[in-house]
C-alpha positions as CSV (number, residue, x, y, z in Angstrom):
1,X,211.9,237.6,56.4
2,X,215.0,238.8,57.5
3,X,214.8,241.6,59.9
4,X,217.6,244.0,58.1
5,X,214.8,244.3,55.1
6,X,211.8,244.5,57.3
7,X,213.5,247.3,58.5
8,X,214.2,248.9,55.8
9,X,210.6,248.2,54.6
10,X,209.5,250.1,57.9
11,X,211.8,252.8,56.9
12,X,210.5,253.5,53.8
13,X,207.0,253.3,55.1
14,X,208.0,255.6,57.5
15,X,209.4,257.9,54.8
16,X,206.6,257.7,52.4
17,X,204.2,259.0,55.4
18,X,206.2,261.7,56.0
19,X,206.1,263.4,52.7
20,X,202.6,262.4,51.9
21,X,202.6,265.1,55.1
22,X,205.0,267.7,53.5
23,X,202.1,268.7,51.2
24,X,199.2,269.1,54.2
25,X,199.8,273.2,55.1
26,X,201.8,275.9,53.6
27,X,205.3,274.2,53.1
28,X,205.1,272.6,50.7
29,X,207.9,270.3,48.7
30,X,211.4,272.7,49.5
31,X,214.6,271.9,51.2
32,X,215.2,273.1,54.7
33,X,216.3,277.0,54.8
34,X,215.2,279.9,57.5
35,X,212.9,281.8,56.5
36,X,211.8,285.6,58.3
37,X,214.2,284.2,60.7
38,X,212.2,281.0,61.4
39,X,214.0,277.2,60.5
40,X,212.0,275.5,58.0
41,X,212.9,271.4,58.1
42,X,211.5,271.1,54.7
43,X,210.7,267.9,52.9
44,X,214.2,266.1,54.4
45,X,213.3,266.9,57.6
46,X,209.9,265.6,57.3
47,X,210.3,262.5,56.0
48,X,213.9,261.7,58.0
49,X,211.2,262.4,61.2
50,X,208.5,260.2,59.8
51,X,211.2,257.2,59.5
52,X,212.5,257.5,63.0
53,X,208.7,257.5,64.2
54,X,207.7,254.4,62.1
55,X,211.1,252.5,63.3
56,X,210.8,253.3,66.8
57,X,207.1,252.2,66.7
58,X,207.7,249.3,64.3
59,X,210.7,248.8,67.7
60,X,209.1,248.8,70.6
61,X,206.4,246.5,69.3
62,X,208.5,243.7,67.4
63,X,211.3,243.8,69.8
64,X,213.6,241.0,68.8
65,X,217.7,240.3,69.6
66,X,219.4,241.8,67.4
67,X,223.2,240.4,68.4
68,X,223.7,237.1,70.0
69,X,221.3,234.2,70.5
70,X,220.0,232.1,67.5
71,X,218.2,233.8,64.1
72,X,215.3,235.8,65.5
73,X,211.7,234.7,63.8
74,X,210.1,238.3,63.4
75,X,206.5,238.1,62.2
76,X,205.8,241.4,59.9
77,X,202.1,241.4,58.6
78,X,200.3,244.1,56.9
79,X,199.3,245.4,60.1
80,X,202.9,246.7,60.5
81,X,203.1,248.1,57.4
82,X,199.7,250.3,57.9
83,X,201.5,251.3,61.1
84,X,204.4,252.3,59.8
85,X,202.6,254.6,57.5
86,X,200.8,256.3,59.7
87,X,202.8,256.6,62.6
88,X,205.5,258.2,59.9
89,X,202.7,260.4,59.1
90,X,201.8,261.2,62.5
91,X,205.5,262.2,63.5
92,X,205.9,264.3,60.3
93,X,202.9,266.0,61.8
94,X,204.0,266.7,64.6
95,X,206.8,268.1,63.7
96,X,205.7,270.5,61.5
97,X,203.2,271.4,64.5
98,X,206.7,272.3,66.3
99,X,208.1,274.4,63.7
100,X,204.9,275.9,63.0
101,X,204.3,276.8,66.5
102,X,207.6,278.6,66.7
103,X,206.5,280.7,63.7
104,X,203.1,281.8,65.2
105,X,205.3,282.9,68.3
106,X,207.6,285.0,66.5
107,X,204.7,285.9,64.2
108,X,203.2,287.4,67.8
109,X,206.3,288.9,69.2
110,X,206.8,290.9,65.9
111,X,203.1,291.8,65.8
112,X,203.1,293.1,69.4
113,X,206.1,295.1,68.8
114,X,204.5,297.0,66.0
115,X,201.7,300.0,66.6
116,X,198.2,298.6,66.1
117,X,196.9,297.6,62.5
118,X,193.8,296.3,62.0
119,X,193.9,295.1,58.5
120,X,197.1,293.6,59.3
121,X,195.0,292.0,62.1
122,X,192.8,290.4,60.3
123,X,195.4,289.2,57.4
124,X,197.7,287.6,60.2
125,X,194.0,285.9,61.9
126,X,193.6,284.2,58.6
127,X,196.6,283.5,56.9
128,X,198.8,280.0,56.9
129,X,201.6,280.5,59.7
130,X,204.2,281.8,57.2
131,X,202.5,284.2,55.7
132,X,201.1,285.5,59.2
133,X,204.7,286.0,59.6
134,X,205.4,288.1,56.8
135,X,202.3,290.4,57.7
136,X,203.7,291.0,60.9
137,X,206.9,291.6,59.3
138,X,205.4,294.0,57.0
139,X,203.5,296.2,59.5
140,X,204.0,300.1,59.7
């Protein structure tokens, strides 16, 4: 196979991890915007990240010259392709682990800025990231 379309076959398993991670948590399917202050990366973001995981994975195993030298023989089995999908799923989850972690943190620096609120307390201890955010937000 020629290694521009196993490529792009890694790509697009790369991509379809990535959203099948958009809909795990509170994001949900929306395109990137800031939010309470916060960047969202939304469903672009997630699945670009997922592609550059699966290729850089799908890379540094199948390493092959690219330019110069004969036509490189790349091997691409089904292996690959279950790696591709879930290393593209594993990036897109880390990155919403990032993004998610920088709204807890402002979620805590508005919270501690506030005077003390127990039922905001326990809403912000139990809500998705987000809407711990707007609690805090929302606090008298």
């Amino acid at each position: 196979m020629d290694v521009v379309w196993i490529v792009v076959v890694v790509l697009a398993c790369g991509a379809a991890g990535g959203f099948v991670n958009v809909f795990i948590g509170d994001s949900g399917l929306h395109l990137p915007k800031v939010e309470n202050g916060v960047w969202q990366p939304g469903y672009i973001g997630t699945v670009f990240v997922g592609m550059v995981a699966a290729f850089g994975s799908w890379a540094t195993a199948k390493s092959v010259v690219l330019f110069g030298g004969g036509v490189p023989s790349v091997p691409f089995t089904t292996g690959d392709l279950a790696n591709a999908l879930i290393v593209g799923f594993g990036g897109a989850k880390w990155w919403k682990s990032e993004t998610e972690k920088d709204v807890l943190q402002r979620t805590a620096a508005v919270a501690a800025s506030k005077n003390q609120n127990p039922d905001a307390a326990a809403e912000i201890a139990t809500a998705t990231p987000l809407k711990a955010l707007a609690a805090a937000i929302n606090m008298h």
